[in-house]
C-alpha positions, -999 to +999 in steps of 0.1 A: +000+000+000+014+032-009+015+061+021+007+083-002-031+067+002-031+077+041-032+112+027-056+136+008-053+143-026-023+165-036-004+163-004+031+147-009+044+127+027+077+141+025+067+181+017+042+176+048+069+159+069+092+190+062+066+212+067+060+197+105+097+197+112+101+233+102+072+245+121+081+221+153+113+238+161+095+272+151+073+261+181+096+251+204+119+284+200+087+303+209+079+285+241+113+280+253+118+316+251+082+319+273+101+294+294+135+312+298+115+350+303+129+359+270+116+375+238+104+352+216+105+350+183+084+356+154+066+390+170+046+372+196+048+396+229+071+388+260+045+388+288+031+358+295-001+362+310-022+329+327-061+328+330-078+303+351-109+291+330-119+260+316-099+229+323-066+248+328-045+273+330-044+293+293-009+313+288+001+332+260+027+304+249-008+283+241-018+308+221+011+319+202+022+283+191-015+277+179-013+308+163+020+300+147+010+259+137-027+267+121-015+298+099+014+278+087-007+244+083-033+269+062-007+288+041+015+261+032-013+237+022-046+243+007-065+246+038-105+235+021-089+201+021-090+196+058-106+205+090-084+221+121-095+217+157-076+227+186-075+231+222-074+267+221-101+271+192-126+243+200-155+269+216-158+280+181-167+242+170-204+231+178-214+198+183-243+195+160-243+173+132-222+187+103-195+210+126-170+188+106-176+189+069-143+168+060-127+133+063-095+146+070-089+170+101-058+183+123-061+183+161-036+203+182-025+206+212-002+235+216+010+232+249+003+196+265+015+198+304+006+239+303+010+236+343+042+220+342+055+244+316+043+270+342+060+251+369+093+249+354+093+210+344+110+200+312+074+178+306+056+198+284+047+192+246+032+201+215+006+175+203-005+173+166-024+147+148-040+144+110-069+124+114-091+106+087-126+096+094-120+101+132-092+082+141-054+087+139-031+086+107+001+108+116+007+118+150+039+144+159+048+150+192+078+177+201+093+175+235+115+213+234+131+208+261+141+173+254+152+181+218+129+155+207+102+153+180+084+122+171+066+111+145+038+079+137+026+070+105+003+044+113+004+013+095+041+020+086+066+030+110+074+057+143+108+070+152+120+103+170+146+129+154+164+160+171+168+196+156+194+182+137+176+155+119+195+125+135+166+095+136+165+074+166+141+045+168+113+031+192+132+013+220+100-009+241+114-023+269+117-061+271+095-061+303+064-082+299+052-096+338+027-068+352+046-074+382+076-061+365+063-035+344+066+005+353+034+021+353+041+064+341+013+085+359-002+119+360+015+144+381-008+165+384-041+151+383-043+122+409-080+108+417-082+085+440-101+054+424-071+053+398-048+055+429-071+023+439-065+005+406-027+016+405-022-001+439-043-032+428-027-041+397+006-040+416+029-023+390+065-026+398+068+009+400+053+045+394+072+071+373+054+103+377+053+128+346+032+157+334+018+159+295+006+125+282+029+135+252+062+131+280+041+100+292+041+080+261+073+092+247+088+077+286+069+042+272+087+048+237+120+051+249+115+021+275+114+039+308+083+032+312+059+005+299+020+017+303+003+045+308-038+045+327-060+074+320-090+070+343-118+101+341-124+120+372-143+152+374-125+162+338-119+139+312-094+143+290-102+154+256-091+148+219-057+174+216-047+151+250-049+118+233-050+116+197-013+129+187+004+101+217-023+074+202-012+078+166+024+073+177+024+044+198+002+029+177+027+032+150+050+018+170+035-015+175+023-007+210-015-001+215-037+025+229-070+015+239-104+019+268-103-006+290-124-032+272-102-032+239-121-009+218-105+017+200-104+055+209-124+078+181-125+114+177-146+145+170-177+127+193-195+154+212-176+175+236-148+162+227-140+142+254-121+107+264-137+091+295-132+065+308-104+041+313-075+045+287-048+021+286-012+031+266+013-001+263+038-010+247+018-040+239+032-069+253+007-072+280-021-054+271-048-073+268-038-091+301-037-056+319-068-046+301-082-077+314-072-067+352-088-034+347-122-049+340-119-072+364-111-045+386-143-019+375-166-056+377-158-058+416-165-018+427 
């Protein structure tokens, strides 16, 4: 199958690769400058103001790197041949039938892990995914501070690559025992039913990392093996998931509720509750299997 078919009409893989990598480190000068108190580039103002509303904090970093990814996404490209929603833009969506006229459509994240960012942690990202029909086809995730940015294509391969443009590949851990496995966990958002499951699975250990970007990249380099979302009084939404899903995925791992069925996209509100479970694969369907277990006895 060529990859050309996992894109619409007129779109060349390797133009729209270069196109994410130029506009990837564009992003990650901007917020590292928002990071350091610095100027940033591109025109976008010094102060960085933070709102409370909504499910977070909103800072001008958010808004100047989804600024900076949609006009370039929409000048490079002709922008009738896909939809765009993001994190920062998604009031302007409805949910009524026909708020997404197109198969093919971008979701952003601009700044994954905004109260890490604002806490000084290195564990923020950008998220970005094309999807088709609702679910994932390329996912990039850029880590600044890491120098990372990595890329699925799903159905042919993942890999990570610095500002340079030197490749590195997936490296899964060899662990495969749910007693040795290391479970990566929210930093910041710690409900107390998936502290319950945490402690009944029995992982051999609990990383904990901010922006489920830094979580799944921790999985793809092997310093971590699984990653459980579990709803509370949020859920996480689209921009959180679908970038990380499309990567892992791509990757051979899996990312999946808690019963095995995939995650879609663009549903009403936006939102994914519920269990999610992000693996490297080797166990999942045993751990997903615990989990239910788990939900069938509370």
């Amino acid at each position: 199958m060529s990859v050309d078919l996992f894109l619409p009409e007129g779109v060349e893989l390797t133009t729209l690769l270069d196109e994410l990598r130029n506009l990837s480190w564009d992003a990650a000068d901007v917020l590292m400058a928002y990071a350091r108190g610095e100027t940033p580039p591109h025109g976008f103002p010094k102060y960085l103001s933070v709102e409370e509303g909504g499910d977070g904090p909103v800072s001008a970093a958010d808004l100047a790197v989804n600024e900076l990814i949609l006009s370039r996404l929409k000048s490079k490209f002709i922008s009738n041949i896909w939809d765009f929603l993001s994190e920062e833009t998604s009031k302007e969506k409805t949910f009524q039938e026909g708020s997404f006229q197109k198969d093919w459509c971008w979701i952003l994240d601009p700044l994954d892990g905004t109260k890490d960012f604002l806490q000084g942690s290195e564990n923020y990202a950008v998220h970005l995914a094309l999807m088709y029909k609702k679910f994932p086809k390329i996912g990039m995730v850029l880590i600044p501070e890491r120098n990372e940015l990595w890329f699925g294509i799903v159905g042919i391969e993942a890999w990570c690559e610095n500002r340079n443009g030197i490749k590195k590949a997936i490296s899964f851990s060899k662990r495969e025992e749910i007693s040795d496995l290391i479970l990566v966990s929210s930093k910041n958002h710690q409900e107390s039913k998936l502290q319950n499951l945490i402690q009944k699975l029995n992982f051999a250990k609990t990383k904990k990392i901010g922006s489920v970007g830094c979580k799944v990249a921790s999985i793809l380099r092997g310093e971590s093996d699984i990653y459980i979302s579990l709803s509370g009084k949020t859920s996480p939404k689209d921009w959180d998931m679908a970038a990380p899903h499309a990567i892992i995925q791509a990757a051979g791992g899996a990312f999946t509720h808690a019963d095995g069925t995939d995650l879609s996209y663009q549903n009403s509100n936006y939102e994914q509750s519920g269990c999610l479970i992000a693996s490297h694969g080797k166990s999942h369907e045993k751990i997903c299997h615990k989990v239910k277990n788990f939900f069938g006895s509370n």
